[in-house]
C-alpha positions in Angstrom: 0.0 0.0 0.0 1.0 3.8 -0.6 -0.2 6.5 1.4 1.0 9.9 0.5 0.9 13.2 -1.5 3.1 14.2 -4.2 5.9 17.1 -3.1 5.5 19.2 -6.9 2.4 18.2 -8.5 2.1 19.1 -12.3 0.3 22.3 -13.3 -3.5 21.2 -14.3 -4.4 22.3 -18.1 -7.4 24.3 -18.6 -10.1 22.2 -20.7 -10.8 23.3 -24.0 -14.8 22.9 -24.1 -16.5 23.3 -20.6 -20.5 23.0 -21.6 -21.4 24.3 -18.4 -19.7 27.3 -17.1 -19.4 27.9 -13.4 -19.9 31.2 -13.2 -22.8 31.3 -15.5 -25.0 28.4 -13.4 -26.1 28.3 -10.1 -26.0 24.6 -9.9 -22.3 24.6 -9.3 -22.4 27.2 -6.4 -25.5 25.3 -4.6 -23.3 22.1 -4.5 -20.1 23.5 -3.7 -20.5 26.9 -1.9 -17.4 28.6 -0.9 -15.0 25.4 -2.6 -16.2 26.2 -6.2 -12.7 27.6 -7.2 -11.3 23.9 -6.0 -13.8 22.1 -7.7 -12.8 24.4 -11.2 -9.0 23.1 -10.5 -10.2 19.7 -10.4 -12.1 20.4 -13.3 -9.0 21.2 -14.7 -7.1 18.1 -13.4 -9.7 15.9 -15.5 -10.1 18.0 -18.4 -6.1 18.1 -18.9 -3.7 15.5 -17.3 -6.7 13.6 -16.8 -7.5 12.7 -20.1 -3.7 13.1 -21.2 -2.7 10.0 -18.9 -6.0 8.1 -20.0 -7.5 8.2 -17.1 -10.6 9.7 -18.9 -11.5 9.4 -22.1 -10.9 12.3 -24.9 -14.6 13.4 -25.2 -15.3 13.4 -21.4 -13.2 17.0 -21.7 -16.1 18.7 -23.0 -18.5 17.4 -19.8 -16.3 17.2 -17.0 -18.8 19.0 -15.0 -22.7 17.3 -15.7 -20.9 13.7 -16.3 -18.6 13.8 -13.4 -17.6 16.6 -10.6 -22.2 17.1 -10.3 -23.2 13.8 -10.8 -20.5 12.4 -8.4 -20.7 15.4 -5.5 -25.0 14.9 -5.3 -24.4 11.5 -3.3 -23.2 13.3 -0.3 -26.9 14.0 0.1 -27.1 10.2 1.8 -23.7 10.8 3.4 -23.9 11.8 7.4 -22.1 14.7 9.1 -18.9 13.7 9.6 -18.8 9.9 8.3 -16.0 8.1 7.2 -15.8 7.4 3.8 -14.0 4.9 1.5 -13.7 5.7 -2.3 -13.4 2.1 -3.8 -11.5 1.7 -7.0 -10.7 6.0 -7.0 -9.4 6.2 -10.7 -9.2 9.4 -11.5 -10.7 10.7 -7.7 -14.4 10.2 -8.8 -16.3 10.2 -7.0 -14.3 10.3 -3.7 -13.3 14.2 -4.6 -16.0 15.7 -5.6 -17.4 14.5 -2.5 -14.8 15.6 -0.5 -14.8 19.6 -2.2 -19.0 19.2 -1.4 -18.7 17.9 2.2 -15.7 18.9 3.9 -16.9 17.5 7.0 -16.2 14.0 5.7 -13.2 12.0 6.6 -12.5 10.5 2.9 -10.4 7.6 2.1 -9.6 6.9 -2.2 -8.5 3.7 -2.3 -6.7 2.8 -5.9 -4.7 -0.1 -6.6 -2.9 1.3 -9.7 0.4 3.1 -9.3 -0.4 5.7 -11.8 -3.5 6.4 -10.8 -2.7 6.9 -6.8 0.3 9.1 -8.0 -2.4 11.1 -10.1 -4.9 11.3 -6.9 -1.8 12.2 -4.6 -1.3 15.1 -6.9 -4.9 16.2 -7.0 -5.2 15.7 -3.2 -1.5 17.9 -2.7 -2.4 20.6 -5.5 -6.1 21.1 -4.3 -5.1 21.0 -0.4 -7.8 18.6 0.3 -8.0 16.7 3.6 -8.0 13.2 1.9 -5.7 10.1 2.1 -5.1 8.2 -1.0 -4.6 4.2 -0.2 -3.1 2.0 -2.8 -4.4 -1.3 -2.6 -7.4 -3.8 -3.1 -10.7 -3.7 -0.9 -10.1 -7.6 -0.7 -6.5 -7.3 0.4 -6.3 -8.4 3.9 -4.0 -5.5 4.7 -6.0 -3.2 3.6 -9.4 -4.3 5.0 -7.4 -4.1 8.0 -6.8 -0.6 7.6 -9.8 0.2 6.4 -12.0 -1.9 7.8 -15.3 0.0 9.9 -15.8 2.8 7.6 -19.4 4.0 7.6 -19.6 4.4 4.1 -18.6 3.0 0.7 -18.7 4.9 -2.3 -17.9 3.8 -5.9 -18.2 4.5 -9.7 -18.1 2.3 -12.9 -16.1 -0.2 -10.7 -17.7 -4.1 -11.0 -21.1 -5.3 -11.1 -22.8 -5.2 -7.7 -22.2 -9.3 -6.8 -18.5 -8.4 -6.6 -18.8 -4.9 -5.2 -20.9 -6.1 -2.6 -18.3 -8.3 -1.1 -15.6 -6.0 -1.4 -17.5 -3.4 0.2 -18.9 -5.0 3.0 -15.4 -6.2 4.0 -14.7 -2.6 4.6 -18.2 -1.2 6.2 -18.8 -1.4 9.9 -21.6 -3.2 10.8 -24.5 -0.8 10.3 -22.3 1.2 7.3 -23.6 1.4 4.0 -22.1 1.0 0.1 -23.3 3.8 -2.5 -22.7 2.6 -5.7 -23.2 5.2 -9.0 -24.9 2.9 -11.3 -26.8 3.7 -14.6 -30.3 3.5 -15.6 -30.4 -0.5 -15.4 -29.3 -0.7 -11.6 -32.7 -1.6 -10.8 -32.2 -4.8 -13.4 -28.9 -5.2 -11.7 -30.1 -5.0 -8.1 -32.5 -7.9 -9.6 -30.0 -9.9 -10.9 -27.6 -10.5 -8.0 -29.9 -10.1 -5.1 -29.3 -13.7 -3.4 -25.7 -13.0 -3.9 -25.7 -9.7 -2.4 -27.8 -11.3 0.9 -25.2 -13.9 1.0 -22.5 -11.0 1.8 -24.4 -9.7 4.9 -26.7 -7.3 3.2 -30.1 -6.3 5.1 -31.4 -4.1 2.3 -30.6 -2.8 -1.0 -33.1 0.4 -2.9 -32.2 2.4 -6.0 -32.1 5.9 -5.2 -32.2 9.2 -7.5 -29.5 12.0 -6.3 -29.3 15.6 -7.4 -33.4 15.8 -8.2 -32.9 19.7 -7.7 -30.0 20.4 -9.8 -29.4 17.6 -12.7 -31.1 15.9 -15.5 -30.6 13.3 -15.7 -30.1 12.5 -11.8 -27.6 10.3 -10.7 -28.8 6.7 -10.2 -27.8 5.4 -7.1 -27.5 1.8 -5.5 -27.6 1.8 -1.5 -26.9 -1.1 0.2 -27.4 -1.8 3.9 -24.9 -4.1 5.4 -26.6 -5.9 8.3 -26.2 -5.1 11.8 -24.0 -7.7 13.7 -22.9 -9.5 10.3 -19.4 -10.3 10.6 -17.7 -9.3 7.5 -17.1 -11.7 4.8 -13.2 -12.0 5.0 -14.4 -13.4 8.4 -15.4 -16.4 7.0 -19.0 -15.9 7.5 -22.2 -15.2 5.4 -25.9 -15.2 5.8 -27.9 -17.0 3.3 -31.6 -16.6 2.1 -32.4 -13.3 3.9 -34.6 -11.1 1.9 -33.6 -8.2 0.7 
């Protein structure tokens, strides 16, 4: 594992195409108040190394904000004061940093298991000041669900389908803690498809939620999953079969 910030981090490039224009919407301000010049550098971040080291793709340049900083920072609205959060699979900081520039309050954790990814986040974190760890590792490395373990929240993007995401996120939640999972329109067809496999890894419930009602379109689609309460985690050893969900 690697925990730490880069000393000189390379000078973000300003995007070339920005669709929606901070200072010309409201919706930016209402989500990030006083923090919206950060979350403009980490626009810039994605927009320019971001897509130069292929951590996004070419076109995503020209909707860094709807596609990524808004759709990611909305979830904070099922994310309690304070809560300690772990960003699984980071990439490119989404969408553990625009959650941390939303809610400062939150004790954030983005946990990346590729070298040049973490480097990029350790940059991000360093440039934009942010009070954020970057972890490199795997959620199902037993070092790192050591670490990590009893966090009240896991939050991903575009990661794995839920039967795997499940496991690895419930390895990490405490025992009332929660995963958040951005998923598309189909998460409800998803939810569907692994829901036995999902109660077998100690979950208690699982809803699709919508995020972000009163500033996006479209809203960002949201799997939450309840881990039950006095489930031992599953790298434990232990599972509970053929509880509803």
């Amino acid at each position: 594992m690697k925990h730490g910030r880069s000393a000189e981090p390379p000078r973000p490039l300003r995007p070339v195409l920005e669709p929606m224009h901070p200072d010309r919407s409201g919706i930016p301000m209402a989500i990030f108040g006083d923090r919206l010049g950060l979350a403009r550098r980490y626009a810039d971040w994605l927009a320019g190394p971001g897509v130069e080291r292929g951590l996004l793709g070419p076109r995503e340049a020209e909707r860094v904000w709807e596609r990524h900083l808004l759709n990611c920072a909305v979830i904070g609205e099922l994310v309690g004061a304070g809560e300690r959060v772990v960003d699984i699979g980071s990439g490119a900081g989404l969408p553990g940093v625009p959650l941390a520039l939303a809610r400062p309050d939150l004790r954030i954790i983005l946990l990346e298991p590729l070298l040049r990814r973490s480097e990029f986040l350790c940059a991000v974190v360093a440039d934009l000041e942010l009070a954020v760890d970057v972890v490199r590792g795997r959620a199902e490395d037993p070092a790192v669900r050591k670490r990590l373990g009893a966090s009240d929240v896991a939050v991903s993007r575009a990661v794995a389908p839920l039967d795997k995401l499940t496991k690895w996120s419930m390895a990490l939640l405490k025992r009332d803690g929660r995963m958040l999972a951005i998923k598309g329109e189909r998460a409800a067809d998803e939810v569907e498809k692994y829901r036995r496999v999902m109660a077998a890894s100690g979950v208690r419930d699982v809803r699709v939620v919508e995020c972000g009602a009163n500033y996006l379109r479209p809203t960002a689609t949201v799997a939450v999953v309840a881990r039950r309460e006095g489930q031992d985690r599953p790298d434990r050893g232990r599972s509970a079969n053929g509880v509803a969900i």
